[in-house]
KOLNU-796019 format. One record per residue (C-alpha): x, y, z; residue number from 1; residue in three letters. Coordinates in steps of 0.001 Angstrom, whole numbers, plus 500000, padded with zeros to 6 digits. Layout:
% residues N
+--------+--------+--------+-----+------+
|   east |  north |     up | seq | type |
+--------+--------+--------+-----+------+
|      X |      Y |      Z | NUM |  ala |
...
+--------+--------+--------+-----+------+
END
This chain:
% residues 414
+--------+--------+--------+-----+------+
|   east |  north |     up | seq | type |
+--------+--------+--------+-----+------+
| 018579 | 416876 | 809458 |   1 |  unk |
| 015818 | 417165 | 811861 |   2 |  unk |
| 012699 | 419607 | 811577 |   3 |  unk |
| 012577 | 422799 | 813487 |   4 |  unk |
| 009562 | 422020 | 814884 |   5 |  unk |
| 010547 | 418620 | 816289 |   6 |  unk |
| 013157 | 420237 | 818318 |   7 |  unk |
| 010971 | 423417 | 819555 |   8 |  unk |
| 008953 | 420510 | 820906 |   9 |  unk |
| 011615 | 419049 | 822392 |  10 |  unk |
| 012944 | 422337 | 824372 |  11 |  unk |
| 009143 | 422907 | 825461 |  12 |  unk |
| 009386 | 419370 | 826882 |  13 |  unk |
| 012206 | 420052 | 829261 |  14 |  unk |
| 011189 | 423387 | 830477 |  15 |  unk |
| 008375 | 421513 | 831382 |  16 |  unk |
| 009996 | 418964 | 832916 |  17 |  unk |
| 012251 | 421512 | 834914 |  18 |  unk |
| 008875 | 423901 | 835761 |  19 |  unk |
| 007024 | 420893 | 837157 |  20 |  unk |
| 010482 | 419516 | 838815 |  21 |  unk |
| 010320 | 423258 | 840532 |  22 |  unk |
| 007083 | 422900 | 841577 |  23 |  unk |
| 007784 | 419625 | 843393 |  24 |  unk |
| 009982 | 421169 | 845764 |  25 |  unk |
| 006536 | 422865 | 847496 |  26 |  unk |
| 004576 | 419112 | 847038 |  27 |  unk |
| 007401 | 416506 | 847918 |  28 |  unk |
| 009186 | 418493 | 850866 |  29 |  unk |
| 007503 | 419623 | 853675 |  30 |  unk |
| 006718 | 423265 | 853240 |  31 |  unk |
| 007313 | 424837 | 856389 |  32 |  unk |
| 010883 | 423567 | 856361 |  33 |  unk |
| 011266 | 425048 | 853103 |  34 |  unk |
| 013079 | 429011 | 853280 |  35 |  unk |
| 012178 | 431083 | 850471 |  36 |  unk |
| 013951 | 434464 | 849423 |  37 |  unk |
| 013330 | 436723 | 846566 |  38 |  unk |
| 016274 | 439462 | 845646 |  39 |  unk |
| 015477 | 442240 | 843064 |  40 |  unk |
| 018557 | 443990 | 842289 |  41 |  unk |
| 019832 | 446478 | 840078 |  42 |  unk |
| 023468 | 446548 | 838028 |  43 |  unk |
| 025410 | 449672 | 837003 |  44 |  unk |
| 028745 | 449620 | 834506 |  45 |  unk |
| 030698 | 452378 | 833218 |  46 |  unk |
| 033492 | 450285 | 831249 |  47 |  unk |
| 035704 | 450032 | 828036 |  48 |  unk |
| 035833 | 447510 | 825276 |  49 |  unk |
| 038731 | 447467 | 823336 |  50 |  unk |
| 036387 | 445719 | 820846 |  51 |  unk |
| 032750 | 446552 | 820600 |  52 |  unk |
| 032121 | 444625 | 817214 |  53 |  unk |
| 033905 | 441589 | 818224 |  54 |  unk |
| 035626 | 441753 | 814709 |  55 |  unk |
| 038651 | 440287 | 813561 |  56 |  unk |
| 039086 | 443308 | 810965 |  57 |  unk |
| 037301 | 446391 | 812535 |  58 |  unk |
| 038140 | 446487 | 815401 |  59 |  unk |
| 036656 | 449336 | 817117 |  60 |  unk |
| 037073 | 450046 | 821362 |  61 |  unk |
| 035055 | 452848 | 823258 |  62 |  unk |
| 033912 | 453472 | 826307 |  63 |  unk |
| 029969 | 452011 | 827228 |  64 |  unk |
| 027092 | 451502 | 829657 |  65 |  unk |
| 025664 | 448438 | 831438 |  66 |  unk |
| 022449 | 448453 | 833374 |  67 |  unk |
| 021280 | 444978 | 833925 |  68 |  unk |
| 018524 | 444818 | 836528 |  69 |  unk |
| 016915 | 441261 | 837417 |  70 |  unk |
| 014796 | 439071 | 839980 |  71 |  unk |
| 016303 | 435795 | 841865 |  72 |  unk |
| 013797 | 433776 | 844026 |  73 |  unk |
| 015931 | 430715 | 845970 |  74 |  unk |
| 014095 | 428003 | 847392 |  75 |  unk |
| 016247 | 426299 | 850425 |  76 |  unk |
| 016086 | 423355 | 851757 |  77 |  unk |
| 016279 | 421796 | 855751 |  78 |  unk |
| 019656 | 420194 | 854769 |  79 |  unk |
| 020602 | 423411 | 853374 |  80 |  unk |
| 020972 | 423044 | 849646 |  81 |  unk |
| 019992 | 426023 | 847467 |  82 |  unk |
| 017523 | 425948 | 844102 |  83 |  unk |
| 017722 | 429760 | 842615 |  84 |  unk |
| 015557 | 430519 | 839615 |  85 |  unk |
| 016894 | 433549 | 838293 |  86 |  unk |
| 016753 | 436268 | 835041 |  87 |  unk |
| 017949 | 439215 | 834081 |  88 |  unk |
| 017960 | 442058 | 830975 |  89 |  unk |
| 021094 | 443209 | 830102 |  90 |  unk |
| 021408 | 446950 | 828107 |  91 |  unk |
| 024566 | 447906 | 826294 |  92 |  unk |
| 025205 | 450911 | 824891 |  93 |  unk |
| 028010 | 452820 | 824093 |  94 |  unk |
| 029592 | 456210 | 823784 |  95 |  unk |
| 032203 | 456254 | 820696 |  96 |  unk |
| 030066 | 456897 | 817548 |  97 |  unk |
| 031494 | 454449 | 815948 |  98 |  unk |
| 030704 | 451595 | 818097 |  99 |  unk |
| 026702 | 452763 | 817909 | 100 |  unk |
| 025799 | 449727 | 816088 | 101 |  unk |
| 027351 | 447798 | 818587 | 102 |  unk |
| 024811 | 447969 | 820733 | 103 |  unk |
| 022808 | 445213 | 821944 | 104 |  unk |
| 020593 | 443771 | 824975 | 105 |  unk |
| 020945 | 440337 | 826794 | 106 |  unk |
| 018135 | 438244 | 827882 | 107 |  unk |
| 019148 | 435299 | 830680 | 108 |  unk |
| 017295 | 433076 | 832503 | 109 |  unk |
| 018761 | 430118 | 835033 | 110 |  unk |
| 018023 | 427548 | 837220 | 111 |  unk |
| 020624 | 425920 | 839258 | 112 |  unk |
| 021135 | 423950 | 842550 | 113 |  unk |
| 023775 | 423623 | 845141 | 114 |  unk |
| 023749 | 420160 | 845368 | 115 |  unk |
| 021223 | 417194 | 845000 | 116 |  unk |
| 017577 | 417879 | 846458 | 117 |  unk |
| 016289 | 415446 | 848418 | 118 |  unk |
| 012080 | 414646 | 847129 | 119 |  unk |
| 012051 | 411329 | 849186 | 120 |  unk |
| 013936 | 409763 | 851852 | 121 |  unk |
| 015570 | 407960 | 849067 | 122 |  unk |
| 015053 | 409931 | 845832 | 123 |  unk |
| 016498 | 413226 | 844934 | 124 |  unk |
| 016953 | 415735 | 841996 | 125 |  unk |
| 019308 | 418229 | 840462 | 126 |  unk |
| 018250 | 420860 | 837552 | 127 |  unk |
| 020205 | 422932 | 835695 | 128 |  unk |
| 018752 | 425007 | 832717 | 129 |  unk |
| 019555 | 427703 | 831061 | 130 |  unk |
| 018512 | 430490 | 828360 | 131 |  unk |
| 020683 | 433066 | 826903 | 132 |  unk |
| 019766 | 435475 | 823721 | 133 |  unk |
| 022496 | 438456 | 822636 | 134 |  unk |
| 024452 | 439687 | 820230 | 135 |  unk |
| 027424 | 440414 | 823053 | 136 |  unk |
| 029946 | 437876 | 822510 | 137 |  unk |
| 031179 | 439004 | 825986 | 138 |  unk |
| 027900 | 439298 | 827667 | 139 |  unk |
| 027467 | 435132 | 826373 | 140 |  unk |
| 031044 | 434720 | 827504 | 141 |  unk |
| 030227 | 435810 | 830988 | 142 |  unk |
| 026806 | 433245 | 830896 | 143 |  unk |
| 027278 | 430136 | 829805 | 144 |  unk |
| 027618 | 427538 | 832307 | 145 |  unk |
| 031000 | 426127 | 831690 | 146 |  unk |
| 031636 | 423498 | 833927 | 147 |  unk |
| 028342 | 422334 | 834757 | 148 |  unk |
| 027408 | 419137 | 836728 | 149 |  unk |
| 024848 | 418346 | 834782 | 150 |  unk |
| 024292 | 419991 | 831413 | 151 |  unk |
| 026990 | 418443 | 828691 | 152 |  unk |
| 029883 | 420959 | 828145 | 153 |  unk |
| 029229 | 424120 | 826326 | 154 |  unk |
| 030996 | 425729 | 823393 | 155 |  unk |
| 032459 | 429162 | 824954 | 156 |  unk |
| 033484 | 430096 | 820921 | 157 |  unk |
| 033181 | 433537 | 820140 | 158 |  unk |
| 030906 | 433819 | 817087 | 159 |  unk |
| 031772 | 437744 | 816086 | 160 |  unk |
| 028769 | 440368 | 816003 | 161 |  unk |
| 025920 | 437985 | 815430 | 162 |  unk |
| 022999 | 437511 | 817482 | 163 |  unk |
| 023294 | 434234 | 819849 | 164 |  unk |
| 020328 | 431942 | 821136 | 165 |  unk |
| 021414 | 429438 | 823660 | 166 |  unk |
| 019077 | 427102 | 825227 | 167 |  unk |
| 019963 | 424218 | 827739 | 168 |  unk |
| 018676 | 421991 | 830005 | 169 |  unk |
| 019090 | 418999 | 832062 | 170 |  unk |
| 017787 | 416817 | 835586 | 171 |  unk |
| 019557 | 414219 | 836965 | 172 |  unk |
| 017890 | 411914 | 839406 | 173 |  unk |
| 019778 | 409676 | 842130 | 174 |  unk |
| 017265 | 406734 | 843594 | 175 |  unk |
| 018970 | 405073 | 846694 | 176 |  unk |
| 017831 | 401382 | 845707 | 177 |  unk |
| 020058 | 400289 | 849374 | 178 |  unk |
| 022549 | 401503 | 851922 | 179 |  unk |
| 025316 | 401298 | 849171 | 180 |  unk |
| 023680 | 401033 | 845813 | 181 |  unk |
| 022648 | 404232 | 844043 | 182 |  unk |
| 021007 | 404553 | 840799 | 183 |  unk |
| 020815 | 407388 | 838580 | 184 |  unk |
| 019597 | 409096 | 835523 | 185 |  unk |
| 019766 | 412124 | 833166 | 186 |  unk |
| 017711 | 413839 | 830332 | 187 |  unk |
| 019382 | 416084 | 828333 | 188 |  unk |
| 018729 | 418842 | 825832 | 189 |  unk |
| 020541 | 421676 | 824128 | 190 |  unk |
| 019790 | 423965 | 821203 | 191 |  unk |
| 022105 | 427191 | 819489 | 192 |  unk |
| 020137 | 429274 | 816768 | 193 |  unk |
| 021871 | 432264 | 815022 | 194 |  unk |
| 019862 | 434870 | 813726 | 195 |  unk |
| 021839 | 437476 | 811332 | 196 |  unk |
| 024715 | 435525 | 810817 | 197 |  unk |
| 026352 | 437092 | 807723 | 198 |  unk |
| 026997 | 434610 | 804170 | 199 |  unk |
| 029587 | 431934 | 804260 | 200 |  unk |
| 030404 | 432456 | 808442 | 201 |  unk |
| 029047 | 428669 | 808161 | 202 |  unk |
| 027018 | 429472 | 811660 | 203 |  unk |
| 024771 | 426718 | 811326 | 204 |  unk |
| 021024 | 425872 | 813980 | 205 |  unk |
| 021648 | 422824 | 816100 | 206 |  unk |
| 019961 | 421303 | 818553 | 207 |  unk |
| 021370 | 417896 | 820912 | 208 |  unk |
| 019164 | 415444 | 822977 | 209 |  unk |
| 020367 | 413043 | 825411 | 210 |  unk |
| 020840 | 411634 | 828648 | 211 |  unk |
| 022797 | 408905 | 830630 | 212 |  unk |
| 022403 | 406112 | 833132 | 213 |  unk |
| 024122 | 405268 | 835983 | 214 |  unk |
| 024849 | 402291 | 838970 | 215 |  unk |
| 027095 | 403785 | 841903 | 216 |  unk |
| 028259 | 401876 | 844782 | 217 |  unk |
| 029883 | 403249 | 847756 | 218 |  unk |
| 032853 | 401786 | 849216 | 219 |  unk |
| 032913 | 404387 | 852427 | 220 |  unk |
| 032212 | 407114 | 853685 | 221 |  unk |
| 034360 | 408962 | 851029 | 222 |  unk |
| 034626 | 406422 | 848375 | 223 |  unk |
| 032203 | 405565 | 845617 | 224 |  unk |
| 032886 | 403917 | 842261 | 225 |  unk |
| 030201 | 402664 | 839239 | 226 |  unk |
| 029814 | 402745 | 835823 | 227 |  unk |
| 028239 | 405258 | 833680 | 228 |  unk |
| 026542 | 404577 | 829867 | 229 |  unk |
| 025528 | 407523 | 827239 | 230 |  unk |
| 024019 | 408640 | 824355 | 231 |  unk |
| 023809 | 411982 | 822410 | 232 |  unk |
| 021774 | 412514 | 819003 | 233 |  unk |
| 023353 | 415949 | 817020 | 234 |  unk |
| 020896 | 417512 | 814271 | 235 |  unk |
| 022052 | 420158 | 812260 | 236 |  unk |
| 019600 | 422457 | 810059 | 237 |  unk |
| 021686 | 421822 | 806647 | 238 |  unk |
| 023883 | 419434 | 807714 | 239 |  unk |
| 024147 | 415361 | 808075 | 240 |  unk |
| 022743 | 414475 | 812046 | 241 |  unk |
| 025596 | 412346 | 814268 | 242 |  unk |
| 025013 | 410578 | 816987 | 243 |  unk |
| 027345 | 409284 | 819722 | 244 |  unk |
| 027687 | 406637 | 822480 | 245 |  unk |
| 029581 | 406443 | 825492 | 246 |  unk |
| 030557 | 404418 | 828778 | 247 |  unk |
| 033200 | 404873 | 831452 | 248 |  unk |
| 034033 | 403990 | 834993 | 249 |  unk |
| 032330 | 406909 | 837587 | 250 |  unk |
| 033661 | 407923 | 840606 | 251 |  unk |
| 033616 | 410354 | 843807 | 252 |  unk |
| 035757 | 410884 | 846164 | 253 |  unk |
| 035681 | 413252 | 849231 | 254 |  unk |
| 039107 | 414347 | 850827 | 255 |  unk |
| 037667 | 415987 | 853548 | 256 |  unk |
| 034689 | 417725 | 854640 | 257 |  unk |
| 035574 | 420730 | 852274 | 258 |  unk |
| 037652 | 419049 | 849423 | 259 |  unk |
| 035830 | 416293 | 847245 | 260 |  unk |
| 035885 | 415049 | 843356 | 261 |  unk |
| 034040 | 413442 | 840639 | 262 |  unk |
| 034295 | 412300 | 837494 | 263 |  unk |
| 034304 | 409494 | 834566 | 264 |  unk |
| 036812 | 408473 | 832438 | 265 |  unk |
| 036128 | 405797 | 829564 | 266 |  unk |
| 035871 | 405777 | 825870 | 267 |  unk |
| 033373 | 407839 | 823307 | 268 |  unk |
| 032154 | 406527 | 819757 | 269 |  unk |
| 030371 | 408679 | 817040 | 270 |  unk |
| 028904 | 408608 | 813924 | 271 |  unk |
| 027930 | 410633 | 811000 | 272 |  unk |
| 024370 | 409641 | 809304 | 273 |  unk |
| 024592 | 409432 | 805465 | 274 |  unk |
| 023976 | 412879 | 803912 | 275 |  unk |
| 024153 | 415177 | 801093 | 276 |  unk |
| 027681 | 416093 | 801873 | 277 |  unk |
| 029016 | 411787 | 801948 | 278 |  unk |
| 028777 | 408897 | 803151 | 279 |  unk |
| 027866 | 407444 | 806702 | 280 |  unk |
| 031543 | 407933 | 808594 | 281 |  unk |
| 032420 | 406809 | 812516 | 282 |  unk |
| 034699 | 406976 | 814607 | 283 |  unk |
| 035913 | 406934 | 818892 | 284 |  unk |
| 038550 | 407950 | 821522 | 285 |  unk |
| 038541 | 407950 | 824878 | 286 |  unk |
| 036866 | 410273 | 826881 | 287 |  unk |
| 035853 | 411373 | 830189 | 288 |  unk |
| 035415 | 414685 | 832894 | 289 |  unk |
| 036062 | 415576 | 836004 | 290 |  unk |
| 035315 | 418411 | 838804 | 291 |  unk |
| 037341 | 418896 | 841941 | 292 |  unk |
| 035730 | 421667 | 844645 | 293 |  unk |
| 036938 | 423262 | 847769 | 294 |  unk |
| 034863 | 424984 | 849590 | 295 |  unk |
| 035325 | 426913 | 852990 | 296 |  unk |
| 033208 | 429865 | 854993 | 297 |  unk |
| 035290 | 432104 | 853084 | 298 |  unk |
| 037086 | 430752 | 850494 | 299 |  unk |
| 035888 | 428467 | 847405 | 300 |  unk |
| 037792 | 426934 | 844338 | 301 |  unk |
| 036633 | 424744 | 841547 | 302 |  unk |
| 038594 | 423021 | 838705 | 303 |  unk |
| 036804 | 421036 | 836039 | 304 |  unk |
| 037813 | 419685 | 832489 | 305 |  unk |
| 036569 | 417422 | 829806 | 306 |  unk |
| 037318 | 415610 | 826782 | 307 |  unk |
| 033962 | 414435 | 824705 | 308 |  unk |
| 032315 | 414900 | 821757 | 309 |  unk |
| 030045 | 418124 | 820754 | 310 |  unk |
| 027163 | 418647 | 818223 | 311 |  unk |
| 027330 | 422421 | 819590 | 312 |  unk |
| 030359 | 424202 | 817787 | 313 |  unk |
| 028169 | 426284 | 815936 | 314 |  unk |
| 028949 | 425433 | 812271 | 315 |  unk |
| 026409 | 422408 | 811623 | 316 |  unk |
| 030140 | 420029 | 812217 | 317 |  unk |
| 030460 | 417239 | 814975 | 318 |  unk |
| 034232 | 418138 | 817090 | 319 |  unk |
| 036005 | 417264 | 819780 | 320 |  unk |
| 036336 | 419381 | 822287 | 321 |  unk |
| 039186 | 419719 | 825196 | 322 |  unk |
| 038191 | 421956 | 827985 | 323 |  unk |
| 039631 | 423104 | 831221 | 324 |  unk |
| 038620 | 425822 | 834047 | 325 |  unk |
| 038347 | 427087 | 837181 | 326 |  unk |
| 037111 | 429272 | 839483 | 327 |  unk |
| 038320 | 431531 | 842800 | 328 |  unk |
| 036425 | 433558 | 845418 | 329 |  unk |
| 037831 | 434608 | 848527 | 330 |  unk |
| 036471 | 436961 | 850882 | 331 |  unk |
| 039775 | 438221 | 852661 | 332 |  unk |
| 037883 | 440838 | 854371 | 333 |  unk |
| 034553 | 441418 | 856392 | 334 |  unk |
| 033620 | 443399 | 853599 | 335 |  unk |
| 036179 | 442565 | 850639 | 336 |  unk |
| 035957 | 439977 | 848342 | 337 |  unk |
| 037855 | 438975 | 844831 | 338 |  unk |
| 037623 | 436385 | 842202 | 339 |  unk |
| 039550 | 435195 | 839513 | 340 |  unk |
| 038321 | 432556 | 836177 | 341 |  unk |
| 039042 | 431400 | 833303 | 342 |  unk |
| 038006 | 428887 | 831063 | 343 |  unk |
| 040323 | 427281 | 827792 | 344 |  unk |
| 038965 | 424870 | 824930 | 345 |  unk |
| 039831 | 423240 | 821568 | 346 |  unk |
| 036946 | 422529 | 819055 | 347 |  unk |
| 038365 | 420606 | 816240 | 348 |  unk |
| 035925 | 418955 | 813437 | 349 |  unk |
| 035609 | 415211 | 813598 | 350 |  unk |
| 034967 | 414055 | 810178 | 351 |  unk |
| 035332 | 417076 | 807958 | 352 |  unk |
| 039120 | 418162 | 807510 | 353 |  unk |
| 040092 | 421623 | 808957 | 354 |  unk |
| 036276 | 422598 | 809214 | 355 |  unk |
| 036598 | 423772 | 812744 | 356 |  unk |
| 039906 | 424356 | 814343 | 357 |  unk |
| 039113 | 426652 | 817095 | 358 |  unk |
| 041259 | 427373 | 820236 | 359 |  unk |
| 039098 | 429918 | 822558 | 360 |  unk |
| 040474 | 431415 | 825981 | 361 |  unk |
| 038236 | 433695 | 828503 | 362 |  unk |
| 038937 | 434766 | 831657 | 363 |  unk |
| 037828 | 437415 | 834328 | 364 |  unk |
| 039005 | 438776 | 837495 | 365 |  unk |
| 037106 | 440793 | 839986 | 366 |  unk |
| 038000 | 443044 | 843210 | 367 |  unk |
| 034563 | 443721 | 845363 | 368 |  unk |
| 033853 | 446030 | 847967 | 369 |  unk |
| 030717 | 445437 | 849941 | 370 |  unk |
| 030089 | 448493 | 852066 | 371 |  unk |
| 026615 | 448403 | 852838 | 372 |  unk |
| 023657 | 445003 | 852855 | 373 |  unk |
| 022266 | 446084 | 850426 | 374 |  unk |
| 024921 | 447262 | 848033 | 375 |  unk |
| 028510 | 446667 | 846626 | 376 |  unk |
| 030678 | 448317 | 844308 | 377 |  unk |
| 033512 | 446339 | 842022 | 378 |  unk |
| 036340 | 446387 | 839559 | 379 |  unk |
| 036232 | 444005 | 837184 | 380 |  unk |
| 038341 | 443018 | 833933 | 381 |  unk |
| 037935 | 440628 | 831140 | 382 |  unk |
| 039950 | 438991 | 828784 | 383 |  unk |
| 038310 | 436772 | 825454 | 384 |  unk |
| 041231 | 435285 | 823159 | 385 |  unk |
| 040446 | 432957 | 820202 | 386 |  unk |
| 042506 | 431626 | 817249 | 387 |  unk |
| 040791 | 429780 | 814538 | 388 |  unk |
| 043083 | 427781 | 811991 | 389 |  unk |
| 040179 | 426342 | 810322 | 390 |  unk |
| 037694 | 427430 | 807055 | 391 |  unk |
| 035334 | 428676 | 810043 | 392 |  unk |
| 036000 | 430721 | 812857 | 393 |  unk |
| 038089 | 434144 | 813181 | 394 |  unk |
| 040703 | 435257 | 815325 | 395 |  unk |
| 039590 | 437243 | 817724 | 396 |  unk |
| 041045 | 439031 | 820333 | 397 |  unk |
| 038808 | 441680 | 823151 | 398 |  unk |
| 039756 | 443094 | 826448 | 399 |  unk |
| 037140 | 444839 | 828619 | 400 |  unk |
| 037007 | 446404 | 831989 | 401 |  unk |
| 034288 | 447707 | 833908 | 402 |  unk |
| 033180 | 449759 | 837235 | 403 |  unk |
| 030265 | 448909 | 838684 | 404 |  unk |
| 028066 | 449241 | 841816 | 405 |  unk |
| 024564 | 446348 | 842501 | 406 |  unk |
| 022011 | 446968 | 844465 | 407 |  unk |
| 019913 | 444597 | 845485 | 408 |  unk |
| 018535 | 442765 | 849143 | 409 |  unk |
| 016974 | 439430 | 849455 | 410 |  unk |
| 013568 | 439438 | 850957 | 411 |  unk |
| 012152 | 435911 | 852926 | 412 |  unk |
| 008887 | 435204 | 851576 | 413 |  unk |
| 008775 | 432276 | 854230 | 414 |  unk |
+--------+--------+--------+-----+------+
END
């Protein structure tokens, strides 16, 4: 069990890291070459929930209203990759009278890149952080960065009508040591707090620190193969701390110009400190990731999965998790667009029996009409299944499906 204040320290230290990583972009990269946009916009919804309380026995739909407005700046670089920092406020409120207490506000923040930014000739960076606080399990369910190239895979369980902190962040950094050779490494950190969770849900404060190493070589062109080695520490608030360790074989491929992927595939040990509830326990599998991504002037796809350990189901327990995903957006149309996601995972407990057993399934699908620059309407529907077959956890089932209209215009600041 590790102190609170240990870990706040720990979360200041790598939005730090990230701020001053931000602020390098102006120092390290010649500033006149660098675009810069900022885009206010505004959000409207007029939707229905089929289950505003996110409760496996009251289970209450009604219609609702979502105005979200928030401020994106993007930072661009001459070999066009993209750094947004980006956050928005989220209101929900809705109409039945007996989904009133249902009603609840989202606070996101985010900072994300395109690809790797180049600092030096020979060194680059990519950040990825993120902040989410809300009691809407589908507001989290739309945030969470499942899938990400940096941050360690996220829990997408839905935790019922309980007030949500999420907190992660990572930076990777790639040195070019020759022609072929590339080194890189990652710092880590993740943290999930729960609020007003009610007695006996077994929602449990956790935080994880971490980080990898890595030696790639490239074979071609398209071809590049190394090794990867990591390490996770997992500390629970009232529950025995696990760490893990981890190496595999790396590698990246690109088909063509538009198809490419990555991954690592190898094998995962953990163990369980000595605690009140036993004694020290370990164990391993194997292990590994991938992402494969196409992307075209109109049309992009992504498909990622996992198989690793977690200190982030929410209920102070050490799982396995399984995940798998994708993503589609096509813009068949000058002004036209739709999308289509969804995201499936299994969080099962490693050394406590039937502790967590959790099978959660979210998707969305979007139609979007872009009329005018500075404006678009959309239809969009979403769809959050979970089955628990575990002491924690609930099954839960919500559908929801919104109207909406953004406005919103990027403006160059240089």
């Amino acid at each position: 069990m590790t102190p609170p204040g240990d870990r706040l320290s720990a979360a200041k230290a790598i939005v730090f890291l990230a701020f001053v990583s931000a602020l390098n972009l102006m120092t390290t990269t010649d500033a006149k070459a660098v675009n810069m946009d900022m885009v206010p916009s505004i959000r409207l919804e007029e939707g229905w929930d089929s289950n505003a309380f996110n409760s496996s026995t009251n289970e209450v739909s009604s219609f609702g209203t979502r105005l979200t407005p928030a401020l994106a700046l993007r930072f661009t670089s001459p070999d066009n990759v993209m750094i947004g920092l980006s956050g928005e406020y989220e209101i929900v409120r809705y109409h039945d009278s007996e989904a009133k207490e249902a009603d609840n506000d989202t606070w996101f923040f985010r900072i994300n890149s395109t690809g790797d930014w180049a600092l030096t000739p020979t060194l680059s960076m990519l950040p990825s952080v993120f902040y989410l606080n809300t009691t809407g399990t589908t507001s989290r369910s739309q945030r969470v960065p499942s899938g990400d190239p940096v941050l360690p895979p996220v829990t997408i369980t839905n935790y019922g009508d309980t007030n949500t902190e999420d907190f992660g962040g990572a930076v990777r950094f790639n040195y070019l040591a020759t022609e072929n050779i590339t080194l890189g490494v990652t710092g880590n950190y993740s943290e999930q707090r729960f609020s007003d969770s009610l007695g006996g849900s077994g929602l449990t404060n956790s935080s994880t620190t971490g980080g990898n190493a890595s030696v790639m070589y490239r074979f071609s062109p398209r071809t590049s193969l190394g090794i990867l080695v990591a390490g996770n520490q997992y500390m629970y608030e009232n529950s025995a701390d696990s760490d893990s360790l981890s190496g595999g074989i790396r590698f990246e491929y690109q088909f063509s110009p538009v198809f490419s992927i990555n991954g690592v595939f190898g094998w995962s040990y953990i163990r369980q400190k000595e605690g009140p509830e036993g004694p020290e326990e370990q164990t391993s599998a194997p292990s590994g990731l991938f992402n494969a991504s196409y992307t075209s002037e109109s049309f992009t796809a992504r498909v990622f999965g996992s198989a690793v350990y977690s200190g982030g189901s929410g209920f102070g327990e050490a799982t396995r998790q399984w995940t798998a995903g994708f993503g589609f957006n096509d813009q068949f149309a000058r002004e036209w667009s739709w999308s289509l996601s969804g995201t499936y995972q299994v969080s099962r407990s490693v050394f406590e029996t039937d502790a967590v057993d959790i099978t959660t399934l979210y998707g969305a699908a979007g139609l979007r009409y872009k009329p005018w620059e500075w404006g678009s309407l959309d239809l969009t529907g979403y769809v959050d299944r979970q089955t628990s077959d575990s002491q924690f956890g609930n099954d839960l089932n919500n559908y929801v499906a919104t109207l909406g209209i953004t406005i919103g215009k990027p403006y160059r600041v240089f």
